[in-house]
C-alpha positions as CSV (number, residue, x, y, z in Angstrom):
1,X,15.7,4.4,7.7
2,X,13.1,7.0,6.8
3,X,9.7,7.5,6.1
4,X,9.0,10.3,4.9
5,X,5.9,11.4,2.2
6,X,6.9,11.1,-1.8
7,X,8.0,14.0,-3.4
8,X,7.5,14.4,-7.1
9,X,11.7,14.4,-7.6
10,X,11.3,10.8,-6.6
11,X,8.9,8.9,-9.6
12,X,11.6,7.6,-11.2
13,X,13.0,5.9,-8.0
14,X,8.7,4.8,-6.7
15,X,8.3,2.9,-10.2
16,X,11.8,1.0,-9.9
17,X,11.4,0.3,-6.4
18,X,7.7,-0.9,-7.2
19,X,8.9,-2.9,-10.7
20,X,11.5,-4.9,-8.3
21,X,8.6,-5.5,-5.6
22,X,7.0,-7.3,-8.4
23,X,9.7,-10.0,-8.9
24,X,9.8,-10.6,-4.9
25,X,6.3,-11.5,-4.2
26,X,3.3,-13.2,-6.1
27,X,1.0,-10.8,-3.8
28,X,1.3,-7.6,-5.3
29,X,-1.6,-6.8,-8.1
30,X,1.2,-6.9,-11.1
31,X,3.2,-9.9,-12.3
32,X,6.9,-9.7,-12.8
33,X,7.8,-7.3,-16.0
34,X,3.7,-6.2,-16.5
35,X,4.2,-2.7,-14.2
36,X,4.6,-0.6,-17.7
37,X,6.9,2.6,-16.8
38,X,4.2,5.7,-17.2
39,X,5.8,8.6,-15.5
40,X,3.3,10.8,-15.8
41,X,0.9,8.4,-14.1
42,X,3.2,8.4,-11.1
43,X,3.5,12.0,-11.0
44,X,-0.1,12.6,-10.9
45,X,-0.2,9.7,-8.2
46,X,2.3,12.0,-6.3
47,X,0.5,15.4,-7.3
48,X,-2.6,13.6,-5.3
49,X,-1.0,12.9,-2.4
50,X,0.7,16.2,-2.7
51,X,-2.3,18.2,-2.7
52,X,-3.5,16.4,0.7
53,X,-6.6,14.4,-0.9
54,X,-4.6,10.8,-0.8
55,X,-1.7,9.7,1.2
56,X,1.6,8.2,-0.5
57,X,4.6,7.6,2.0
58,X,7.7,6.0,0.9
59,X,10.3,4.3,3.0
60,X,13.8,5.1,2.4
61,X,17.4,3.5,3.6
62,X,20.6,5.2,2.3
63,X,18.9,7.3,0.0
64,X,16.7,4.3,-1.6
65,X,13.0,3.8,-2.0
66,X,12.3,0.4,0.0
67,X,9.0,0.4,0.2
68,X,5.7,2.5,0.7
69,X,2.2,3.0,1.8
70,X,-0.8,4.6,0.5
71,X,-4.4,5.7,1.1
72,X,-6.9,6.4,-1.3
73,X,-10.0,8.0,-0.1
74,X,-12.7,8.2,-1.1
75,X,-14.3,10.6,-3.9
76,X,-18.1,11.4,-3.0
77,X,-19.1,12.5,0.0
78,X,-20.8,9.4,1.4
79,X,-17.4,7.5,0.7
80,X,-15.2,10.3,1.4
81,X,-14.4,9.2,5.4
82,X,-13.2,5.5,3.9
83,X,-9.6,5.4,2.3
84,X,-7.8,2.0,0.7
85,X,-4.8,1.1,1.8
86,X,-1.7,-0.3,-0.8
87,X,1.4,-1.4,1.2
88,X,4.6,-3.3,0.1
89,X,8.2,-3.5,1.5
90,X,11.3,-4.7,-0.6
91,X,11.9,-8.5,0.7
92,X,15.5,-7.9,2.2
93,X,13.7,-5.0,4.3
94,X,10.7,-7.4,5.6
95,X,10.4,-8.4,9.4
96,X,12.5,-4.9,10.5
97,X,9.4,-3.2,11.8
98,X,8.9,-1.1,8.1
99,X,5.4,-2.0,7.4
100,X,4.5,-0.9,11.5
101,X,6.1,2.4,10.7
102,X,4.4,3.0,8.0
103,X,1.0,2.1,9.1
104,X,1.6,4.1,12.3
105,X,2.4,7.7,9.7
106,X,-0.6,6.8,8.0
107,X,-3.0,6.3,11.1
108,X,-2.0,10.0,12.1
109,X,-2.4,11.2,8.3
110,X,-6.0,9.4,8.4
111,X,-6.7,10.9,12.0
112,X,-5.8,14.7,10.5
113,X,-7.9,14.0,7.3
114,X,-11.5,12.6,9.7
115,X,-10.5,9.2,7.9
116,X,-12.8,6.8,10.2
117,X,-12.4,3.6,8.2
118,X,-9.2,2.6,6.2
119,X,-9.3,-0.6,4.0
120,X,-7.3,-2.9,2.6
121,X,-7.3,-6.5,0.8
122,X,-4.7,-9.4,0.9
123,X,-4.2,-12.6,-0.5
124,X,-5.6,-15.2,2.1
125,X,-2.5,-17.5,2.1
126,X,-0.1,-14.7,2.6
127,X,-0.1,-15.1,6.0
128,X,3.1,-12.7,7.1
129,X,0.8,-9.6,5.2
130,X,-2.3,-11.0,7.4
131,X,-0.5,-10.5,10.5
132,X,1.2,-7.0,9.7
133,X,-2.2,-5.8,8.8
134,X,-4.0,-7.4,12.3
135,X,-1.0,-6.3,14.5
136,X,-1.9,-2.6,13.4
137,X,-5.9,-3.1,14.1
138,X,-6.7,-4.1,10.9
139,X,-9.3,-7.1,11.1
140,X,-11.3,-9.6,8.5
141,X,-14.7,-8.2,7.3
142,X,-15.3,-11.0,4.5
143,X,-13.8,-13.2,1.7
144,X,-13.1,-12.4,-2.1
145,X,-13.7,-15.6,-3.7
146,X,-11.6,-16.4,-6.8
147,X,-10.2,-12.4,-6.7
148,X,-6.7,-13.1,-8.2
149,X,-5.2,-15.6,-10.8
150,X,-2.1,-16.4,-9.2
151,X,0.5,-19.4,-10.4
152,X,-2.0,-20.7,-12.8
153,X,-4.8,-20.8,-10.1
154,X,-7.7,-18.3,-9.0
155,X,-7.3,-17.5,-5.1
156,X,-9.6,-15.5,-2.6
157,X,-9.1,-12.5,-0.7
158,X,-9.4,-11.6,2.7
159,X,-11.4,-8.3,2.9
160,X,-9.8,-6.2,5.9
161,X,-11.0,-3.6,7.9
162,X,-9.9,-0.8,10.7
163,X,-12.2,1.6,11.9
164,X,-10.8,4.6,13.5
């Protein structure tokens, strides 16, 4: 397994890999079959990261996509040292040490780029994401009450935090 940063050969492969994330878990922002297949929305994702102003790392087994990180930063110059933080890692990959790897590439992306705060919400009953996000510094800065309609009901977020 690889992590290496996305390359623009490889937005096909992102949007599947991200389409069947979306059937595994309830957490991710889109429900199953709602992730619409805009190529040229990925490729200007990729461009970004590309260029060096946001961070978009995939994971790859076997010459498969399994999962990714990225990091927004911010635009303006008083938000420009924050950057949000998107992770997800096919199930059958999950609890291998992925999510780690990923954080730990993107901590010394964020070092290189004067990042000093990265940011990141998750769902407050998704408890295995909680704990991957704590175990690499990340900690709760506040709740999102009623943030996401999930299974018929509205749920809160957990704000999360890691300064750097």
């Amino acid at each position: 397994m690889i992590i290496r940063e996305i390359r623009p050969i490889d937005a096909d492969a992102f949007w599947k890999m991200q389409y069947e994330l979306d059937k595994e878990t309830k957490y991710m922002m889109y429900e199953p079959g709602e992730r619409v297949r805009n190529l040229s929305f990925i490729k200007s994702l990729i461009e970004e990261a590309v260029e060096g102003n946001d961070l978009l790392l995939v994971a790859e087994e076997y010459g498969k996509i399994i999962g990714f990180i990225s990091a927004e930063r911010g635009v303006t110059r008083r938000v420009r040292h924050c950057a949000y933080v998107v992770v997800g890692v096919r199930k059958e990959f999950q609890g291998k040490g992925i999510g780690s790897k990923l954080f730990r590439k993107m901590n010394l992306w964020a070092e290189r780029q004067k990042i000093k705060r990265l940011e990141l919400t998750v769902v407050c009953d998704n408890e295995e994401a909680k704990r991957l996000y704590e175990k690499n510094g990340f900690s709760i800065e506040g709740i999102k009450k009623n943030s996401m309609f999930i299974d018929d009901e509205y749920v809160d977020e957990f704000c999360m935090a890691k300064l750097l």
